[in-house]
C-alpha positions in Angstrom: 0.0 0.0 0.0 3.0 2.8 0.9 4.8 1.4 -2.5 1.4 2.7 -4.0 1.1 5.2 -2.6 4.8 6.4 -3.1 4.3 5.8 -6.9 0.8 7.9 -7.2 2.2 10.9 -5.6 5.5 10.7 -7.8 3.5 10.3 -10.9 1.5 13.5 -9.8 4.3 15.1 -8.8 5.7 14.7 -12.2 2.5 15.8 -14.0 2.4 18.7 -12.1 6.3 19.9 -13.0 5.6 18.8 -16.8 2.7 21.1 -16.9 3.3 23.8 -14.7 7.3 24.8 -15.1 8.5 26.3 -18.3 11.7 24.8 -20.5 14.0 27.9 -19.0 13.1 26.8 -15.6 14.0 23.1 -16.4 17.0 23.9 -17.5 17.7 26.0 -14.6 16.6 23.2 -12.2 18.7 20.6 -14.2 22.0 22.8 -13.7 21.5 23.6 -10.1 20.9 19.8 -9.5 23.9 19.2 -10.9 26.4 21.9 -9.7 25.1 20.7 -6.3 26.9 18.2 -4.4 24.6 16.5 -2.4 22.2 16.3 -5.4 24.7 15.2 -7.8 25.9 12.5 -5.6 22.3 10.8 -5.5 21.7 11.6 -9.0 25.4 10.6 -10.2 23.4 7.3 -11.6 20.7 8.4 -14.1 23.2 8.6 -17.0 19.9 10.8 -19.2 20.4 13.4 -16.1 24.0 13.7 -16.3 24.5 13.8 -19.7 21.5 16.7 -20.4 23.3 18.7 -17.7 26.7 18.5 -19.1 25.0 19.7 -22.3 23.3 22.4 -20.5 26.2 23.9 -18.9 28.4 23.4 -22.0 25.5 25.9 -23.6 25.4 28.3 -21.1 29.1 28.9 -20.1 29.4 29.5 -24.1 26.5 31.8 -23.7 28.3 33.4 -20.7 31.9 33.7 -22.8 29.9 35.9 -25.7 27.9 38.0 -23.4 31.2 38.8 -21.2 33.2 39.3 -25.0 30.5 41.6 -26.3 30.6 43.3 -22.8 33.7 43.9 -23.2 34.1 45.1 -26.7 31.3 47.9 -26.0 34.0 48.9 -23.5 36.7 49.2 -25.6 34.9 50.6 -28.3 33.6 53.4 -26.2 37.3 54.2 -25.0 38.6 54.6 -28.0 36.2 57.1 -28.7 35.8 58.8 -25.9 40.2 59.2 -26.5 38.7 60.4 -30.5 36.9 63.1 -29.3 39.3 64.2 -26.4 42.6 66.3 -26.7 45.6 64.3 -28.4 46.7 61.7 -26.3 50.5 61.8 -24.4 53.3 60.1 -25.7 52.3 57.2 -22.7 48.7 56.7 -23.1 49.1 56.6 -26.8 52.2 54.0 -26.2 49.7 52.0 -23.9 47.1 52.2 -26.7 49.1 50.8 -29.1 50.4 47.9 -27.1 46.6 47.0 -25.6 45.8 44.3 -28.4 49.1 42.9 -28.0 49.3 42.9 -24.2 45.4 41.5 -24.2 46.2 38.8 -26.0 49.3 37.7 -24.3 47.6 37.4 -21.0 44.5 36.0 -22.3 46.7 32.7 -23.6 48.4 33.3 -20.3 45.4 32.5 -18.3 43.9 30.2 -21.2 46.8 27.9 -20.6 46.7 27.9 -16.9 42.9 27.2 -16.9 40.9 24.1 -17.8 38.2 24.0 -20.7 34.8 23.9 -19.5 35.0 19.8 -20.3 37.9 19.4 -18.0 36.0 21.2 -15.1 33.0 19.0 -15.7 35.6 16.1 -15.3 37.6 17.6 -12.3 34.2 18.3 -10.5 32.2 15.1 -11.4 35.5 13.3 -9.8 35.6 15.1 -6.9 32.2 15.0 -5.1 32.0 11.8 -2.4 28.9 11.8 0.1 30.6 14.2 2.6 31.0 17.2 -0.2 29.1 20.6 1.3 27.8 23.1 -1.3 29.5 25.7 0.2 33.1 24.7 1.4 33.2 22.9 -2.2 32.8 25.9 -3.8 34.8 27.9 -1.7 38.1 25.9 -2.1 37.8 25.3 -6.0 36.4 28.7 -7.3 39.9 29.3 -8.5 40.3 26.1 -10.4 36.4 25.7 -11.9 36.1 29.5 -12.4 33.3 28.6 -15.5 31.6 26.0 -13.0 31.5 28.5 -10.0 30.3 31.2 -11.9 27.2 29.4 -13.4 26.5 27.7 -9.7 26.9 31.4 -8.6 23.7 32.0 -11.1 21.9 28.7 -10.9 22.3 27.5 -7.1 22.3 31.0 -5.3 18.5 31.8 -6.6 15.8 32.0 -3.5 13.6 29.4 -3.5 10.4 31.6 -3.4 9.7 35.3 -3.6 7.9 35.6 0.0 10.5 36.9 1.6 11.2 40.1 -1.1 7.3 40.2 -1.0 6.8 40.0 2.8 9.8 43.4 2.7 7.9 45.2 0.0 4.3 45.1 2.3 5.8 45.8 5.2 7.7 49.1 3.4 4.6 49.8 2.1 2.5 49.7 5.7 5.7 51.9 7.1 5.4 54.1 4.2 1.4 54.4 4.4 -0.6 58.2 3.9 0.0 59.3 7.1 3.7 58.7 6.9 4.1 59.6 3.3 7.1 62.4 4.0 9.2 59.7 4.9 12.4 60.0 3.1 14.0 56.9 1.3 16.8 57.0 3.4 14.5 56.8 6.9 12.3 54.1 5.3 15.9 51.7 4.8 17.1 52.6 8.0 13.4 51.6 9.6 13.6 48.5 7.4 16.8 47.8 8.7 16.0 48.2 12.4 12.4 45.9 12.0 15.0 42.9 10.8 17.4 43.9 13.5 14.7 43.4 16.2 13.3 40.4 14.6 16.5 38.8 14.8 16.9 39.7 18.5 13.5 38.1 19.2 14.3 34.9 17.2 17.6 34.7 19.0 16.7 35.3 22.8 
């Protein structure tokens, strides 16, 4: 009867996710599972699960690489012509100038050669994990050495699970903030805010 029981409310449960949560939050759901020890380490055996998140990740640390490139092209390109419209440049800054493409790409195979592709850090963190591994100490030690990893578990694992708490601080601001307190300055209202969590903490504590 449990076993029944077990295998109604995961077939519900299922029906429920395949209706309800969009492809984007799939994927984002798939990633976080997988950049997280303790799930990994239970899910380490569905071979279909692993192999969809490596894809996934491979996808978005791509996606991540163009938007940070474009990023930083804008830059550049705004630089340049902020320097255009400016006085002449000195006999430094226009040395500097010159040598920027050279210099960039020197330290960017510098750094590409001390650094593993985002296949090796798959491979480094998939060998790595054992039932003890926390989220958070894992992270901590190996952000230097999975820097594409970290940064996507940065966007996919440090997401709040719900929205009541940002919702519960926006009513609250707003019964602080109410008509016959509507001079309040911005300034008062955070430093109000900041005392209510203060004294909640106090209470919670004691």
């Amino acid at each position: 009867m449990v076993n029944f029981l077990k295998k109604q409310l995961l077939q519900k449960y299922e029906q429920h996710c395949v209706q309800t949560i969009s492809y984007e939050a799939e994927e984002a759901i798939t990633i976080a599972s997988f950049l997280n020890p303790t799930t990994y380490f239970y899910l380490r055996e569905d071979e279909n699960f692993i192999e969809t998140a490596k894809k996934l990740i491979v996808i978005k640390h791509k996606d991540q690489i163009m938007t940070s490139s474009h990023v930083t092209n804008s830059c550049s390109t705004r630089l340049l012509s902020k320097n255009d419209n400016n006085k002449p440049l000195r006999a430094i800054e226009s040395f500097l100038v010159n040598c920027e493409a050279s210099f960039s790409s020197n330290s960017s195979s510098t750094s590409e050669n001390n650094t593993f592709t985002i296949q090796q850090e798959i491979g480094y963190y998939t060998s790595s994990i054992d039932r003890e591994t926390d989220f958070e100490s894992f992270w901590k030690i190996n952000q230097q050495n999975l820097p594409g990893l970290t940064n996507l578990a940065r966007y996919y694992c440090m997401m709040p699970a719900t929205s009541v708490a940002s919702e519960s601080a926006f009513s609250v601001a707003g019964y602080i903030q109410r008509k016959t307190r509507s001079s309040l300055s911005p300034t008062t209202l955070r430093y109000l805010m900041l005392l209510r969590n203060y004294e909640i903490s106090d209470f919670t504590s004691s």
